[in-house]
Phi, psi and omega in degrees: 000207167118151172229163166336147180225107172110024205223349196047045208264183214255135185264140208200146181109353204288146149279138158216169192270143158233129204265145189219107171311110166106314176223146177009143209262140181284218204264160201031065163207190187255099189306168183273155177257018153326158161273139202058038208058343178342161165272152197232155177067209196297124152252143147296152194262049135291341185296296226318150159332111194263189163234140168339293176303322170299324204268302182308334163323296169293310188301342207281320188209085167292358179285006175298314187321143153262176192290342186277319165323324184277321152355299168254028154264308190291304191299324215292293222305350164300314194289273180336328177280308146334314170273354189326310177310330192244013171247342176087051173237091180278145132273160227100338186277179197273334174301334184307302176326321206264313203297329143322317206294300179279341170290324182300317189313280180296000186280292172317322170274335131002279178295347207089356147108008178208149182316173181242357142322302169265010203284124182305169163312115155216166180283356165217145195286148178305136189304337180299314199287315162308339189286130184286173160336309170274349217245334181285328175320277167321275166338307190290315166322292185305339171251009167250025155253291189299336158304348202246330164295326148206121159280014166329305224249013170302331179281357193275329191267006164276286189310340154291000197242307164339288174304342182286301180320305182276026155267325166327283144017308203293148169326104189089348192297307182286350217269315221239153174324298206220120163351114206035032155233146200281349165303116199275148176279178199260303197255059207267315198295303183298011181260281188329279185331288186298008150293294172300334156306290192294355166283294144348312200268342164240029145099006177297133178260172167285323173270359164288338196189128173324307167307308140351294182276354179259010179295279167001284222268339207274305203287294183315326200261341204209264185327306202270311154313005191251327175259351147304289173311327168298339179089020175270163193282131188216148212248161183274005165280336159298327170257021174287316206288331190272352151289311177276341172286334172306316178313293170275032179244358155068063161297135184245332150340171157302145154235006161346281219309292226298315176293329187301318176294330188276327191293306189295342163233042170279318167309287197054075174305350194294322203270357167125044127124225190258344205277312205272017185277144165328312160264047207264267176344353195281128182308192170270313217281353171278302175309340223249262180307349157294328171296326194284333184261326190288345183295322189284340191257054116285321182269342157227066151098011182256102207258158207267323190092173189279004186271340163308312190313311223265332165257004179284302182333268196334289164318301177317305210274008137313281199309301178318324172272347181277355178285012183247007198236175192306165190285335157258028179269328173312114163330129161295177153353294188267010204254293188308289180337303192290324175303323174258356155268309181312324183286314189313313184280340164260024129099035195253152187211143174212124193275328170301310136347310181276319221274287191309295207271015168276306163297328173278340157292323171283322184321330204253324191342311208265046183226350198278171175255163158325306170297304182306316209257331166319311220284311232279006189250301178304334188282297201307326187275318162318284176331316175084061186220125189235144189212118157287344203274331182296341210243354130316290181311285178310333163303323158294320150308292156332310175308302159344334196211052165313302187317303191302296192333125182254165192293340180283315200304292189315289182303358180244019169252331169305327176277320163281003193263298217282344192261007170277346199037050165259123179232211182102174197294309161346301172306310185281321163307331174288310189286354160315300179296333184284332191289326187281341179282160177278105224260014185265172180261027159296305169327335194090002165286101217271181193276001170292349176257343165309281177335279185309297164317327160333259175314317191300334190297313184321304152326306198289330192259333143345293186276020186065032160255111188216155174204175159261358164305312193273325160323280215301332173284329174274001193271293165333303180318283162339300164277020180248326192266326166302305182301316227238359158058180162320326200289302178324309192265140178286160163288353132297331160298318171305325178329309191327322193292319204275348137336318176300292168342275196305323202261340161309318174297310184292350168239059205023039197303127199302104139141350172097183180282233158246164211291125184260354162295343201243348184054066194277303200298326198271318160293001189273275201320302177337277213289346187259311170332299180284335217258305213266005177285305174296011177256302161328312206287321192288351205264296188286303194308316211227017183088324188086167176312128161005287197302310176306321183250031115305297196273351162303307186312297218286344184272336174300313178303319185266357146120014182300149128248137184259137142275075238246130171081037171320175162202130181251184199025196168268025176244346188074044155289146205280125166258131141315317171207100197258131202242114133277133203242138131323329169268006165234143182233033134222027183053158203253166187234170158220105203267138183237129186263137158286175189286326205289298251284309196254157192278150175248018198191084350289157177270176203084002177250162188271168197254153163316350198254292191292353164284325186287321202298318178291354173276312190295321196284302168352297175305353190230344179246165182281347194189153179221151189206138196235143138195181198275182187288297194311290173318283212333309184285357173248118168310325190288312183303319175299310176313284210328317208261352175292288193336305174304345192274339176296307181300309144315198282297342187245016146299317193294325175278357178283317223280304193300338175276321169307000000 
């Protein structure tokens, strides 16, 4: 998994289960001991196990097929195609051809031999309009195989998957044995996922078609919590999967219910604790991707609820404990990995816990990918959780696959270093290697990883992590970004920049900031402007923090005037909250650390981002006064520490008139 860092950028790298809906599970999931996965055991006989050749038969002329029958001709010949390397469905052969043939063939006798989009008036429904609980399950499996196998026949299986969805949508269909009847199927939950899996999986959106989005919406919001709260049996691959299908189908919905249901039995403490939980039973890797989808939908903007907490608990110290357990029993790598950027974007923390699965990716370093050991630096920084020795090691793992580095992988370890105030040789060898790299956009370095490498260089000398590695890498930078002008960059990404600027001025950096020919500085300059008004503006409108109008009061009282949304200097950087003095004429600010600012790991230390922000305000103010959340609430303490800062600065001004 992992995005852009800090940035909400495209998240990627995820392991996933491909789910075969109803029956034995396909390749990374857990299959049936059928041969080949086949469905096994008492079958009617449209079930039975077909052969390539009987299905390409059947496809070839389907009107015989009932509908459920064609289902399961279309479900064989998906598993053979699946299998395709031991069967000879190659592409390009001539069997392929056929095996296209037929499947467009049963896609068509489904619909009514025409899309269902266009389908004339009739008096009886298109056979897909017919299909129970299991056989819509099987399909939707069965055509996001065969769409990823050629794509010719993918726009005919979206209008089928259109049509899947909405009969799926209709009342009782996936819930119940047989339609209006009241027996909930035994497998209702795992039908449901495996609709929305495989509906996904062929790339059908939410935003493509109504019937899409009210399958979702039926199934997230109302069905599958409802059979949750009933206590029907549900497997944990089903709900990781029905979590990574809201991602990719770019669900816009609630995901309230579903978690809050899954949260009230992951534990079920009636039945004997967490081993006797929903997810008792789950691989890391059912865990791995539930964190992993809820995060991603986190990021844009589709929240989970407070029923996330009870399961990140659970998962986590599930994951932690399965590293005690035989080596194939163990999270992979990329399992851990995906696991603390999902815990980082859903804000969850346990400092022992982390510790553990921190320490076990490095011990896993040399099975990890690039992407894995980048995400697992942004989580752990995300987190506010620092080790030198960990964020050494991964750094060095990283170096390891130099070759490899993709430009997000660079920037976003380069980004994690800095909000760690992590430097060293480790450090300076990544901007080296960023330095060798081709940063155009042929390299593929687009400018949201220019922009971030950047801001990051920017931080690091700011807190005195400075080398010429790390110059000669912002100078690459610097000319590419120079090059590719204002236009190139969104106005947030310009924000970015000018932290880069100001810090090229301040240590003479060889070739300058940015380029005011192209009018890069100016439009830099704007967008940094404007950024810190709306930040002020945002201040005044809400007070500022707990901690901020606690120490606004205790300085009002002792006779201060205050300022809540100050702005210093000439660009108008935003002081949150600022004491004007007649012995200061450009006023003292009092900066209040937020939860992000400090590190939980060790605590007390501060993050590199809030080190940089108290160095700009320093250059623009007479003074600074820092506190914690806590000092904010004694009043006596906020005097105390404005007076000293006062008497410093006009100590500062005797010594300069002497």
């Amino acid at each position: 998994g992992g995005g852009q860092a800090g940035r909400g950028g495209r998240g990627r790298g995820e392991q996933r289960n491909r789910q075969e809906p109803g029956r034995g599970t396909g390749k990374g999931g857990r299959a049936s001991r059928g041969r080949g996965g086949f469905p096994h055991g008492d079958k009617s006989r449209e079930e039975r196990v077909l052969s390539l050749e009987v299905c390409i038969k059947n496809g070839a002329n389907p009107a015989h097929l009932t509908p459920n029958s064609t289902v399961f001709c279309m479900y064989n010949m998906a598993k053979h195609v699946e299998m395709g390397t031991h069967r000879g469905v190659q592409h390009g052969s001539s069997k392929c051809a056929d095996v296209v043939d037929a499947a467009r063939n049963l896609i068509r006798q489904l619909l009514g031999n025409v899309p269902s989009s266009v389908a004339p008036a009739s008096t009886s429904q298109p056979p897909v309009l017919q299909l129970g609980s299991k056989h819509l399950s099987l399909l939707a499996w069965s055509l996001s195989v065969m769409s990823v196998f050629n794509e010719s026949i993918s726009a005919e299986a979206r209008q089928l998957c259109y049509a899947l969805a909405e009969r799926a949508a209709q009342p009782r269909v996936i819930r119940t044995v047989v339609p209006d009847v009241q027996d909930v199927h035994p497998e209702a939950c795992r039908n449901w996922a495996g609709v929305l899996y495989g509906l996904a999986k062929v790339g059908v959106k939410c935003s493509d078609d109504a019937r899409v989005k009210q399958v979702f919406h039926v199934c997230m919001e109302q069905e599958l919590p409802d059979l949750l709260s009933q206590g029907q049996r549900c497997l944990p691959q089903s709900v990781s999967n029905a979590a990574m299908a809201c991602v990719d189908a770019g669900y816009e919905g609630s995901m309230e219910p579903f978690i809050s249901a899954v949260a009230r039995r992951v534990g079920e403490p009636s039945k004997g604790g967490v081993d006797e939980g929903i997810m008792a039973r789950t691989v890391p890797q059912d865990w791995s991707n539930l964190f992993n989808a809820c995060a991603k939908l986190e990021q844009r903007g589709v929240r989970a609820g407070g029923g996330m907490g009870i399961i990140a608990k659970v998962g986590a110290a599930a994951l932690a404990g399965a590293l005690q357990k035989p080596v194939q029993h163990q999270p992979k790598p990329q399992e851990l990995a995906n696991t603390l950027w999902g815990l980082s974007y859903l804000g969850w923390y346990d400092a022992d816990i982390i510790e553990v699965l921190a320490h076990a990716v490095v011990e896993r370093m040399g099975s990890s990918t690039p992407q894995g050991i980048s995400n697992t630096l942004f989580a752990l920084s995300t987190l506010g959780w620092y080790d030198s020795g960990v964020y050494d090691a991964l750094l060095v793992a990283l170096l390891n696959r130099s070759d490899q580095l993709a430009p997000q992988q660079c920037s976003n370890a380069m980004y994690s270093c800095a909000v760690a105030s992590h430097g060293g040789s480790a450090v300076d060898k990544l901007a080296q290697v960023i330095s060798g790299q081709d940063v155009s956009k042929q390299g593929r370095w687009n400018t949201q990883d220019l922009n971030s490498a950047l801001y990051a260089w920017a931080v690091l000398g700011c807190i005195g992590v400075a080398s010429d590695s790390l110059n000669e890498m912002a100078q690459h930078l610097l000319r590419e970004v120079n090059n590719r002008g204002p236009a190139a960059s969104q106005a947030s990404h310009l924000r970015q920049l000018y932290p880069a600027h100001l810090e090229a001025e301040r240590v003479g950096l060889q070739g300058g900031g940015l380029s005011t020919a192209n009018g890069m500085l100016q439009a830099t300059a704007e967008q940094h402007i404007q950024g810190q008004a709306e930040l002020c503006m945002k201040v005044r409108q809400s007070g500022g923090t707990a901690g901020m109008r606690h120490a606004a009061a205790a300085l009002q009282r002792a006779g201060y005037e205050v300022e809540l949304g100050g702005r210093v200097g000439q660009d108008g950087y935003q002081a949150e909250l600022l004491v004007r003095h007649e012995g200061c004429p450009n006023g003292i600010a009092v900066d209040v650390l937020s939860g992000t600012d400090r590190f939980r790991h060790p605590p007390g230390q501060i993050s590199g981002k809030a080190r940089q922000r108290h160095a700009q305000i320093r250059q623009r103010c007479d003074g600074l006064v820092v506190l914690s959340e806590a000092a904010a609430k004694q009043p006596g303490l906020v005097v105390q520490q404005l007076d000293q800062e006062l008497w410093y600065c006009s100590s500062a001004d005797l010594i300069k008139i002497g």
